[in-house]
Backbone bond lengths (Angstrom), bond angles and torsions (degrees), N, CA, C in turn:
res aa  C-N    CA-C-N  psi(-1)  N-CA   C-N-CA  omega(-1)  CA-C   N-CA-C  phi
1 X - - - 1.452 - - 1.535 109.30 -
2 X 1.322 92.66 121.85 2.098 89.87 176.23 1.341 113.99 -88.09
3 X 1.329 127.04 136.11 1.331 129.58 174.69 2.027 118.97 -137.63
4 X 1.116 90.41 179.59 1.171 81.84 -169.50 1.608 112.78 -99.39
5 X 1.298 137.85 -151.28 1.171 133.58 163.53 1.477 116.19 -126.60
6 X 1.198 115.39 -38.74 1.515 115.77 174.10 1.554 118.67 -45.81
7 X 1.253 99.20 120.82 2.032 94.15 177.96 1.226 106.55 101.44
8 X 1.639 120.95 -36.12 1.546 119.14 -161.19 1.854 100.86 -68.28
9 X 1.615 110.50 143.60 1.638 113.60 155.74 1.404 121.16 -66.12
10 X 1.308 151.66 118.76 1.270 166.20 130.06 1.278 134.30 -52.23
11 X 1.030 127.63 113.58 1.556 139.20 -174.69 1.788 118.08 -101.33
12 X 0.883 119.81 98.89 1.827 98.68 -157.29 1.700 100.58 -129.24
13 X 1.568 122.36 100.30 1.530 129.33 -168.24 1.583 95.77 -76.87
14 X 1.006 98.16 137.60 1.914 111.59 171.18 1.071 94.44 71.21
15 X 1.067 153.92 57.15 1.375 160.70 110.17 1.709 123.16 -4.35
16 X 1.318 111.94 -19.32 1.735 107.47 -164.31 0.734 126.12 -100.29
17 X 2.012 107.21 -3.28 1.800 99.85 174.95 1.756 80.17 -155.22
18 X 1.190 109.31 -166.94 1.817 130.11 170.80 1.778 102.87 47.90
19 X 1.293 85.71 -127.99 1.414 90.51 -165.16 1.569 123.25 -96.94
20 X 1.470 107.95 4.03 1.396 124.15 153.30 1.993 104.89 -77.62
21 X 1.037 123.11 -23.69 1.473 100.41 176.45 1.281 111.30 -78.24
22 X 1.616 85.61 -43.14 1.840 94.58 -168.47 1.609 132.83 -48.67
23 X 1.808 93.57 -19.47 1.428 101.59 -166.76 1.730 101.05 -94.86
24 X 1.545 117.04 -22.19 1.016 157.76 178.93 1.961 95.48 -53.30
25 X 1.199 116.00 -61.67 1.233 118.69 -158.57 2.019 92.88 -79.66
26 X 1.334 93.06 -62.13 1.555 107.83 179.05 1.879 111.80 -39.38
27 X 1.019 92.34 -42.97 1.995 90.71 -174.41 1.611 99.68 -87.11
28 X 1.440 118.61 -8.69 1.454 111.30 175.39 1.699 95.33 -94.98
29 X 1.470 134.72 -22.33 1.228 118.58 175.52 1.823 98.77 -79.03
30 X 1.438 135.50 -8.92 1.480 124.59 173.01 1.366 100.05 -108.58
31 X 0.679 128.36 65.67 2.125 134.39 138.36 1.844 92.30 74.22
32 X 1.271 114.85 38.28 1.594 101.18 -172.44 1.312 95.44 -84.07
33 X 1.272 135.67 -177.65 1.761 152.09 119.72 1.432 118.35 -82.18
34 X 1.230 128.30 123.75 1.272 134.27 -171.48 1.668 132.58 -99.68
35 X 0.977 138.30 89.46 1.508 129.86 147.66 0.939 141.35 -56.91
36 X 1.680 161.56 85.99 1.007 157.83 -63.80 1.462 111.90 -178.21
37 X 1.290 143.24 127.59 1.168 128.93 -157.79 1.349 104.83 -169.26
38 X 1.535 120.53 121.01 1.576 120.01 -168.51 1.594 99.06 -167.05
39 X 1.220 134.42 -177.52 1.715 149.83 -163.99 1.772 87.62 -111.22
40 X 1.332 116.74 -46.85 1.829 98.97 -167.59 1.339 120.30 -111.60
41 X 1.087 112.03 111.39 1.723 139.36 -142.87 1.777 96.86 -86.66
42 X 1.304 108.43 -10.90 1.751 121.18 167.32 1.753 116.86 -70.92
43 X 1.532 91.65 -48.39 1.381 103.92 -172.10 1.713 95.62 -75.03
44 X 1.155 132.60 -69.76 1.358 139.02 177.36 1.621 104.34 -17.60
45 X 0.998 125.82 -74.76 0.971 141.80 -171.43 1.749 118.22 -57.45
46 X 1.565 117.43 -38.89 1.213 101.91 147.08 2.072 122.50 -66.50
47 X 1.207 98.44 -54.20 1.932 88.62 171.54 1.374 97.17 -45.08
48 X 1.286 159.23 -61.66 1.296 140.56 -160.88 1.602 110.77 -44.92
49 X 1.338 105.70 -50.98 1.523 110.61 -175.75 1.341 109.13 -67.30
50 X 1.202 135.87 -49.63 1.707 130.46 171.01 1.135 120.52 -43.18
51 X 1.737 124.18 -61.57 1.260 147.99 163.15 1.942 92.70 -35.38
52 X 1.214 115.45 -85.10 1.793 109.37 -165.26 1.488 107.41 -24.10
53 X 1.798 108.86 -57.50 1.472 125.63 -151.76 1.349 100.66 -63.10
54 X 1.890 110.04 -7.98 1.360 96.21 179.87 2.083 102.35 -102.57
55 X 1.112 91.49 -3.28 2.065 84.13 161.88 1.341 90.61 106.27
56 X 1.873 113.70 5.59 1.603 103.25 -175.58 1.733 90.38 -89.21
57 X 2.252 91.62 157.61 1.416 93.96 151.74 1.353 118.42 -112.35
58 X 1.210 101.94 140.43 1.950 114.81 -174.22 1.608 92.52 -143.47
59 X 1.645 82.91 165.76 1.780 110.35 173.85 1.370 84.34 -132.25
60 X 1.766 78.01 176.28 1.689 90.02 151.57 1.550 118.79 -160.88
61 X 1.489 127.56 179.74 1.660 114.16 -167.22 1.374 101.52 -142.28
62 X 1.162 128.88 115.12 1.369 118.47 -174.78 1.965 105.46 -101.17
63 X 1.619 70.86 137.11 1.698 79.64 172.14 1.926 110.80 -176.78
64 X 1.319 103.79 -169.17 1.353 103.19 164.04 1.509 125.43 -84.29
65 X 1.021 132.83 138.93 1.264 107.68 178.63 1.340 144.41 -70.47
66 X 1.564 101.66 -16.25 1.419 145.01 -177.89 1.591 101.33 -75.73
67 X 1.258 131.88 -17.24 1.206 133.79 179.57 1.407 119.50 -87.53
68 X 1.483 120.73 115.71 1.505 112.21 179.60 1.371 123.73 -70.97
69 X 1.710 103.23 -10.77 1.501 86.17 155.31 1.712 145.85 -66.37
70 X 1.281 100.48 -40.51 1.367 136.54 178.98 1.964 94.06 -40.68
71 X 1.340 104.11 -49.24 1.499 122.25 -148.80 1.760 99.04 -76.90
72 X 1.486 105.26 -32.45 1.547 107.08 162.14 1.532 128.31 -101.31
73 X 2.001 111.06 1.14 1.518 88.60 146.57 1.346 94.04 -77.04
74 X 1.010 140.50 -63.26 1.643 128.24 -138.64 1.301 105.38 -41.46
75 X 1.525 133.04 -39.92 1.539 159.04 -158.53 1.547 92.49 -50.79
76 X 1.662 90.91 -60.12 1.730 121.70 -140.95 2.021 85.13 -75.75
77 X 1.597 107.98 -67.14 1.544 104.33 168.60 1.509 134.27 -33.43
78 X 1.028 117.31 -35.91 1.344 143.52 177.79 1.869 103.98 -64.61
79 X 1.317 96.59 -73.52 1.155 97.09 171.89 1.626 127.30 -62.65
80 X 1.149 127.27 -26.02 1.338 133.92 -168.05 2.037 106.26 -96.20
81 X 1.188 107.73 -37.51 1.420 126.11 -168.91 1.611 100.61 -78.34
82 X 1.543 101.38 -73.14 1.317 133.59 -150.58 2.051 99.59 -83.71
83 X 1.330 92.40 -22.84 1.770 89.93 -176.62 1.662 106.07 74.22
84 X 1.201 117.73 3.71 1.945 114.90 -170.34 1.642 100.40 141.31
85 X 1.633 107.64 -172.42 1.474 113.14 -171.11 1.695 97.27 -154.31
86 X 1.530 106.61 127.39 1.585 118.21 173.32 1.380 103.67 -81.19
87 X 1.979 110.69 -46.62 1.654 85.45 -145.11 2.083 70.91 -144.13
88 X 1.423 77.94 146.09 1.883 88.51 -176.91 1.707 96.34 -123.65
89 X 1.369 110.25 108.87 1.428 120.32 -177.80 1.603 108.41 -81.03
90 X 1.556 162.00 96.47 1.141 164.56 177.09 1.580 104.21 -93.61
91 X 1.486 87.16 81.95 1.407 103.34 -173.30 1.898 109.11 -115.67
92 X 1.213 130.07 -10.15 1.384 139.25 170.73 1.559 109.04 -51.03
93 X 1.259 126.30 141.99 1.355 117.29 -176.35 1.768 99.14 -178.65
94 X 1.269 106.61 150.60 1.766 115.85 -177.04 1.276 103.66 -132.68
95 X 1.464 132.83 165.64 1.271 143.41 -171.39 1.626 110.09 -128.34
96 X 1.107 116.06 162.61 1.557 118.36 157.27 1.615 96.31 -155.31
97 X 1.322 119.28 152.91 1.536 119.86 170.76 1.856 107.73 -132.57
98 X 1.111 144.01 119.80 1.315 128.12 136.85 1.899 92.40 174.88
99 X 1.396 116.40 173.76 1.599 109.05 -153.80 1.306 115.38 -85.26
100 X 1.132 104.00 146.50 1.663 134.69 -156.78 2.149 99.21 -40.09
101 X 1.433 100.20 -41.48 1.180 90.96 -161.62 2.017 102.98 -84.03
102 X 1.360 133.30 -18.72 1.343 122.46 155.18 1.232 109.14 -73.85
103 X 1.169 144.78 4.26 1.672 123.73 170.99 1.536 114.59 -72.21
104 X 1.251 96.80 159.98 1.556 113.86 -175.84 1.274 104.44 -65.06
105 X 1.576 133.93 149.31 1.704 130.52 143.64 1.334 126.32 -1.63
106 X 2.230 87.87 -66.07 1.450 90.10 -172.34 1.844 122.14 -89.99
107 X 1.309 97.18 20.63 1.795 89.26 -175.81 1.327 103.24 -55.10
108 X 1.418 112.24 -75.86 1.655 126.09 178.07 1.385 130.46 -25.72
109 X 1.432 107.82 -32.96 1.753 109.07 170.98 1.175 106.95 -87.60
110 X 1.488 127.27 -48.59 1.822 122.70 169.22 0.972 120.21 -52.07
111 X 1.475 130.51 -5.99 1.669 135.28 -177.14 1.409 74.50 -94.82
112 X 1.419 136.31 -86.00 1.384 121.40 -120.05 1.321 98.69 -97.34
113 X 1.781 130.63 1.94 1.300 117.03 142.96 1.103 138.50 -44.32
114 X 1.705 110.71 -51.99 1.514 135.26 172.74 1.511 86.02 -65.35
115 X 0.681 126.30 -93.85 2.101 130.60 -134.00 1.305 98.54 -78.80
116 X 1.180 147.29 -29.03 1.359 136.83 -179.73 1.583 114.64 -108.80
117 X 1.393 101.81 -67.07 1.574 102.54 176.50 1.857 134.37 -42.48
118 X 1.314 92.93 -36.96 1.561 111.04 -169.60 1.753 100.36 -77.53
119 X 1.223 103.90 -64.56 1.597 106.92 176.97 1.870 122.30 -40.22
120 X 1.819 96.74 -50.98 1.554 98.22 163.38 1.548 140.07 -67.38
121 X 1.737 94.85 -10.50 1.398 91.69 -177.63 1.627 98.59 -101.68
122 X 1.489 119.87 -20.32 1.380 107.17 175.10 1.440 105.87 -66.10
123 X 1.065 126.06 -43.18 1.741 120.35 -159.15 1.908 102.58 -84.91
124 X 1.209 110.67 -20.48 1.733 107.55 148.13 1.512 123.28 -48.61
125 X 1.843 99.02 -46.68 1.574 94.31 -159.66 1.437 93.93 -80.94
126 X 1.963 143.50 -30.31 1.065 162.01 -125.04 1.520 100.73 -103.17
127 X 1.180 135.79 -35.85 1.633 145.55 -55.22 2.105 65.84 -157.88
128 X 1.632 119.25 -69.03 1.827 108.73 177.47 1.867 109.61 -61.23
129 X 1.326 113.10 -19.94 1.583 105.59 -160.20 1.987 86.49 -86.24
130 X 1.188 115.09 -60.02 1.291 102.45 -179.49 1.556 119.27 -35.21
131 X 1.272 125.59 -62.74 0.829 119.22 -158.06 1.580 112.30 -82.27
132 X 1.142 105.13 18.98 1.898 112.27 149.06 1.554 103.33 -115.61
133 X 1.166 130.98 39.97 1.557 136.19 177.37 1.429 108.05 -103.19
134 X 1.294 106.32 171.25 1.782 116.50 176.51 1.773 103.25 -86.42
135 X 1.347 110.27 108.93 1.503 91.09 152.87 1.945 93.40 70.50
136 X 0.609 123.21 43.88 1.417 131.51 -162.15 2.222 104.89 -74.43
137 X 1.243 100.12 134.23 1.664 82.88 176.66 1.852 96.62 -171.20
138 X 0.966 110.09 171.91 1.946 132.14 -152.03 0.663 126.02 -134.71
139 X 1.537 113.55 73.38 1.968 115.12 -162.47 1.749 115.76 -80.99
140 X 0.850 125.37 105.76 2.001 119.18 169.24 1.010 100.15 -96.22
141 X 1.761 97.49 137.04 1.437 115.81 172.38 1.445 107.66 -99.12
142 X 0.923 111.60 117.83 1.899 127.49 -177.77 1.302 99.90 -104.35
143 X 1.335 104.96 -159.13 1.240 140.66 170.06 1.248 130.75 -142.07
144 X 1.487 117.44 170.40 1.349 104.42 -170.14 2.104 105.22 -89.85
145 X 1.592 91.58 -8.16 1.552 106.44 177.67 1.329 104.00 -69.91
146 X 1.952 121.09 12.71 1.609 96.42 166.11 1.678 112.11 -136.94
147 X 1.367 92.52 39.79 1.338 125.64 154.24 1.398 135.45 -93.04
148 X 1.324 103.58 -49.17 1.443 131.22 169.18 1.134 115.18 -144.59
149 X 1.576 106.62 134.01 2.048 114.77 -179.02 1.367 118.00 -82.00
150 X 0.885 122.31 149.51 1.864 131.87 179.52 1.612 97.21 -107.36
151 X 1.562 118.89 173.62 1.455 117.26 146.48 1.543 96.88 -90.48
152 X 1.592 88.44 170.69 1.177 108.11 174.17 1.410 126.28 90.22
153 X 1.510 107.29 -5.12 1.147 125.01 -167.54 1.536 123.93 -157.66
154 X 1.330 105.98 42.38 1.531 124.32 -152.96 1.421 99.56 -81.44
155 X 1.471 112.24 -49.25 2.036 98.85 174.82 1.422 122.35 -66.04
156 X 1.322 106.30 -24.95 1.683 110.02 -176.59 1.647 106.44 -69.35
157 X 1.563 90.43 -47.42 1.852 98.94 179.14 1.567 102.21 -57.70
158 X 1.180 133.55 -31.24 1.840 127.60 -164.86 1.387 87.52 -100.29
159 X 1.531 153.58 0.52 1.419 158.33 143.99 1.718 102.39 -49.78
160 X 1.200 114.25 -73.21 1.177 106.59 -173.40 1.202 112.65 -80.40
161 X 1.383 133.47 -62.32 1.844 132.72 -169.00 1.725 76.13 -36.10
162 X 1.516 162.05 -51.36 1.552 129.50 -171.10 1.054 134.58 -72.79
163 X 1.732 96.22 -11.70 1.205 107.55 178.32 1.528 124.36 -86.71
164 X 1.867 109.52 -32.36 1.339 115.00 156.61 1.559 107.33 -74.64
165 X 1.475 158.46 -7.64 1.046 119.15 135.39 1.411 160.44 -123.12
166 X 1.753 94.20 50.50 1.448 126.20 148.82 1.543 103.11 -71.13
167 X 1.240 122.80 -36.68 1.867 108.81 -162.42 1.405 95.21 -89.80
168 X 1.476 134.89 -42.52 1.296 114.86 177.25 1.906 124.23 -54.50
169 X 1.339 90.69 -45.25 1.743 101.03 176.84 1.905 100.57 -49.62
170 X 1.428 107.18 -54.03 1.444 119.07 -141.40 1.760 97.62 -68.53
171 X 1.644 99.26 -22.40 1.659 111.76 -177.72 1.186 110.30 -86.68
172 X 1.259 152.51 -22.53 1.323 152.06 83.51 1.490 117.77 22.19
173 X 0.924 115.62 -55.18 1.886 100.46 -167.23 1.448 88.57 -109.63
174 X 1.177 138.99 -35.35 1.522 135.88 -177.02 1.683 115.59 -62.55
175 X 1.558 103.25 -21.13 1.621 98.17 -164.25 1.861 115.44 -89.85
176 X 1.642 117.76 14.41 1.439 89.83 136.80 1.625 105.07 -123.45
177 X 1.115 100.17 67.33 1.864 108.90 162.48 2.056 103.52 -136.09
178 X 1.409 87.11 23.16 1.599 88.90 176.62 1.145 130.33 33.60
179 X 1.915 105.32 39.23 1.433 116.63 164.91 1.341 133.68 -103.10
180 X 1.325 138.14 75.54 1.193 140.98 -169.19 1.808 121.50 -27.29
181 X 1.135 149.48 107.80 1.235 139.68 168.81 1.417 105.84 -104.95
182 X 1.438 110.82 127.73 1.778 127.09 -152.25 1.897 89.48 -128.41
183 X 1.219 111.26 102.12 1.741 117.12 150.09 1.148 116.37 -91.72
184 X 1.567 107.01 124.05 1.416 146.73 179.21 1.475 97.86 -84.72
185 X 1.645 132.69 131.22 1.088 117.23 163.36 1.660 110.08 -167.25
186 X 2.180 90.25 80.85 1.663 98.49 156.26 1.027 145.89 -44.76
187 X 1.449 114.13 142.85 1.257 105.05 151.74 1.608 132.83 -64.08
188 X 1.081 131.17 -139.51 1.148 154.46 103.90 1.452 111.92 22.33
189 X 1.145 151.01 96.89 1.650 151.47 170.18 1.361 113.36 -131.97
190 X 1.539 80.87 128.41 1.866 94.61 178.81 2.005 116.60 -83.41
191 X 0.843 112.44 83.28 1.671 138.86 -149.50 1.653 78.96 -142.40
192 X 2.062 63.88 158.64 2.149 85.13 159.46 1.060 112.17 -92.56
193 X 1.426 129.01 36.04 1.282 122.26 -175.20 1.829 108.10 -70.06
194 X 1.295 126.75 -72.42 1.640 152.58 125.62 1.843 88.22 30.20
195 X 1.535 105.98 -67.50 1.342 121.23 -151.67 1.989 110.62 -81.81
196 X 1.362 97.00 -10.74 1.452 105.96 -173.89 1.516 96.40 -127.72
197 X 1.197 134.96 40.10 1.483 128.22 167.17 1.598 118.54 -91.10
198 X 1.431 127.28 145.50 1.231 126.16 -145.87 1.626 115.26 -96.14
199 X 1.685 109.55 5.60 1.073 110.44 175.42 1.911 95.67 -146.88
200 X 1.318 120.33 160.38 1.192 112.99 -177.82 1.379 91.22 -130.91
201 X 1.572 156.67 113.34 1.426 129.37 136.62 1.841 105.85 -127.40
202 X 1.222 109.86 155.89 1.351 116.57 -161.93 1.654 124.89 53.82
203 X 1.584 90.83 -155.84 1.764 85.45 179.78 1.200 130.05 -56.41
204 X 1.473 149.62 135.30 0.892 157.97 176.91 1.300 114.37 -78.69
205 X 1.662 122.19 117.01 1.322 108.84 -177.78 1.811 133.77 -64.47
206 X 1.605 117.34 129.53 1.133 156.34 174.48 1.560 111.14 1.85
207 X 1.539 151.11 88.80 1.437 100.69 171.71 1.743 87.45 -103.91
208 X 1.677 109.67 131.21 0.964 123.93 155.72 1.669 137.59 -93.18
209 X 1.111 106.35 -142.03 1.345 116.21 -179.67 1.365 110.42 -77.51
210 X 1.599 135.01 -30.27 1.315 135.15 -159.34 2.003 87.99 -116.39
211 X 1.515 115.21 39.04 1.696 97.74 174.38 0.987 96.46 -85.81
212 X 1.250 133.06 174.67 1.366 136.16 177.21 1.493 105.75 -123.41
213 X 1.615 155.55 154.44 0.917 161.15 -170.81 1.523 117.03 -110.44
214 X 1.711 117.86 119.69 1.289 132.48 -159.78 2.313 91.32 -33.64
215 X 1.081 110.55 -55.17 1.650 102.06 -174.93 1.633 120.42 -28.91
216 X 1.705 91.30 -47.61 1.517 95.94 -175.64 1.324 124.00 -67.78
217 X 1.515 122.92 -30.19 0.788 153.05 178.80 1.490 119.49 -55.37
218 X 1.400 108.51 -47.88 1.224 134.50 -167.59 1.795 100.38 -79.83
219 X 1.393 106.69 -61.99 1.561 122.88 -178.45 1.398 98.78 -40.88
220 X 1.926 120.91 -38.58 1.285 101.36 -139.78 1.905 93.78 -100.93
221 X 1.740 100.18 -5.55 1.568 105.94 162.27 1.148 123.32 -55.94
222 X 1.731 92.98 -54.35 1.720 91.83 -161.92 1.365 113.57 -82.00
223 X 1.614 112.67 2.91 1.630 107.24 173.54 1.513 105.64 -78.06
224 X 1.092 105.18 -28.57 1.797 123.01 -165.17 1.765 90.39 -62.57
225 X 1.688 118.84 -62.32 1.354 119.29 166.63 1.533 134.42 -25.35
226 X 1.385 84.59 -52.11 1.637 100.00 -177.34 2.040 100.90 -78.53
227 X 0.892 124.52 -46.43 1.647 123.09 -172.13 1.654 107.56 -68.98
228 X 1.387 117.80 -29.02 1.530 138.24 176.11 1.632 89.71 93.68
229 X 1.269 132.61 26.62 1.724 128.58 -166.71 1.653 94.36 -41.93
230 X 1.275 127.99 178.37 1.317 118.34 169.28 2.197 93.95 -118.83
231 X 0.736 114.58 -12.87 1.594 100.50 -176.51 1.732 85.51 -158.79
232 X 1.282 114.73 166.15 1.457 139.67 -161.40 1.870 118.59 -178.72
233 X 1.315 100.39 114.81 1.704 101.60 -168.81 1.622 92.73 -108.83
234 X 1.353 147.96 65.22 1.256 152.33 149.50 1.502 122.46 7.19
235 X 1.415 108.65 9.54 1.790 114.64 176.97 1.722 108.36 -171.51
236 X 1.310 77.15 138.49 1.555 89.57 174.48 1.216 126.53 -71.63
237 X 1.327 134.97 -10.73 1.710 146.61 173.49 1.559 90.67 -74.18
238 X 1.593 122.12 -63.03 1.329 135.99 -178.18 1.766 103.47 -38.98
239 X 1.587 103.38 -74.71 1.880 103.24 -171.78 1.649 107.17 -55.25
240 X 1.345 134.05 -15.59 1.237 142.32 -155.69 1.600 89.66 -97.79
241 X 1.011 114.24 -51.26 2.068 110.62 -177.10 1.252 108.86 -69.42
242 X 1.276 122.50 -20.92 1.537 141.14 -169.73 1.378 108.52 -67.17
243 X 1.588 100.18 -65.45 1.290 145.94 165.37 1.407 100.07 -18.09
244 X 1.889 117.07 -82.09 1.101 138.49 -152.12 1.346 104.79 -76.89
245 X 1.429 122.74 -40.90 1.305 143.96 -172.63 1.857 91.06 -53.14
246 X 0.987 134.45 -51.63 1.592 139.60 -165.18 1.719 109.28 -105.89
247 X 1.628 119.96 -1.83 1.493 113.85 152.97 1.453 98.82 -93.71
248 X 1.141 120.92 -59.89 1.717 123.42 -163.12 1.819 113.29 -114.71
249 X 0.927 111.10 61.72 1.167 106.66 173.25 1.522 138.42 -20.96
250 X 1.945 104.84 -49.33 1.333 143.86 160.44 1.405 96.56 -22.78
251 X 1.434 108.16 -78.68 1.360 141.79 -159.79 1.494 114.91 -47.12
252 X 1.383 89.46 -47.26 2.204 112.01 -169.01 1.527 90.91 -61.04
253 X 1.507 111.55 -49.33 1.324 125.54 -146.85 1.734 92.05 -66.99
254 X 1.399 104.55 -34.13 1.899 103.33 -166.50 1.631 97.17 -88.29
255 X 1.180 116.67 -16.56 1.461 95.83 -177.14 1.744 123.48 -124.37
256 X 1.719 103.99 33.43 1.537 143.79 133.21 1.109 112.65 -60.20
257 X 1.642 101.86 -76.02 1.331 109.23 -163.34 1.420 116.94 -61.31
258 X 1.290 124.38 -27.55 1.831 128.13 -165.11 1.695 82.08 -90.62
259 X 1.473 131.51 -56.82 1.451 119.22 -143.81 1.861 105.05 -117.85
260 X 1.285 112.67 6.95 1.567 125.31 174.51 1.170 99.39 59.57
């Protein structure tokens, strides 16, 4: 379903830096309304001021995302601020990198709290207000790590592959309630994402020549929003491993393993 952006309500988790601002600033330069939702109530608060200067109206709610409280102000804001909700952005997400067998206990549940759990229980609680929304639709921000697994990164990779398939199932039972569900799934982003991950051991993943920058990222969401696309891989290194991963499997597998 194509829609527009001007007028629409917006919900956008992790909002305070990467590609939660970026999309943040961009849907406040297209006629959005904003809800806003992140842990640092410093950063929020400058995006509030950019976002206004652009004539948008937004709030915002600081909290964890992992918190079910947080999840019913946002509910309660939404409803009270916003009057309802078009488009619920599940864009919050954490990292860890180094091999499966030195990680801590708790890496694996803090990954799939953040990246899986939080996103499914917002778009549960979200899930009656949408579907009295305009044009209503369910963007997740993935990765392209849940397409294809790397080492080094085995809980983050089983974070998303649940998270891409909750959105395929969820697009499936949602699509005659005329709710769009849109997977986002970067590569590589030059963000603090890298720089705020919750475990560090071994190599740290790469930003090279093909990273892409939270803007691009963002642009290439909210076009995906506006067209109703149902999935979107934002780089060509990304659709190309994708690509190969489902002609030659063999192949994907040897050139993970040699180049991560």
């Amino acid at each position: 379903m194509r829609r527009k952006l001007d007028g629409l309500r917006m919900l956008i988790t992790g909002a305070s830096s990467g590609i939660g601002r970026a999309m943040a600033i961009l849907a406040a330069e297209q006629g959005a309304k904003l809800l806003l939702t992140a842990r640092r109530e410093d950063r929020l608060e400058e995006l509030l001021g950019v976002v206004h200067a652009k004539g948008c109206d937004a709030t915002y709610v600081v909290g964890d995302i992992t918190d079910p409280a947080l999840h019913q102000k946002l509910l309660e804001r939404a409803r009270h601020d916003l009057k309802g909700l078009d488009v619920l952005v599940n864009n919050a997400g954490i990292g860890a990198y180094g091999g499966f067998r030195d990680a801590s206990p708790e890496r694996l549940r803090q990954l799939m709290e953040v990246n899986f759990f939080a996103p499914v229980e917002l778009t549960r609680l979200f899930l009656p207000m949408l579907e009295q929304g305009v044009t209503p639709a369910i963007c997740n921000i993935s990765s392209i790590l849940g397409h294809r697994a790397v080492p080094g990164r085995s809980e983050y990779c089983a974070s998303k592959f649940a998270l891409h398939g909750f959105s395929d199932a969820l697009r499936a039972e949602l699509s005659t309630k005329g709710i769009d569900v849109i997977l986002v799934s970067p590569s590589t982003t030059s963000s603090e994402f890298v720089d705020s991950v919750i475990e560090k051991r071994g190599k740290p993943p790469a930003k090279g020549k093909f990273s892409r920058t939270p803007h691009h990222v963002a642009l290439a969401a909210l076009r995906a929003i506006r067209k109703g696309r149902h999935e979107i891989i934002p780089s060509k290194s990304g659709y190309l491993m994708v690509l190969l991963d489902r002609l030659c499997p063999p192949l994907a597998d040897w050139v993970v393993a040699k180049f991560g």
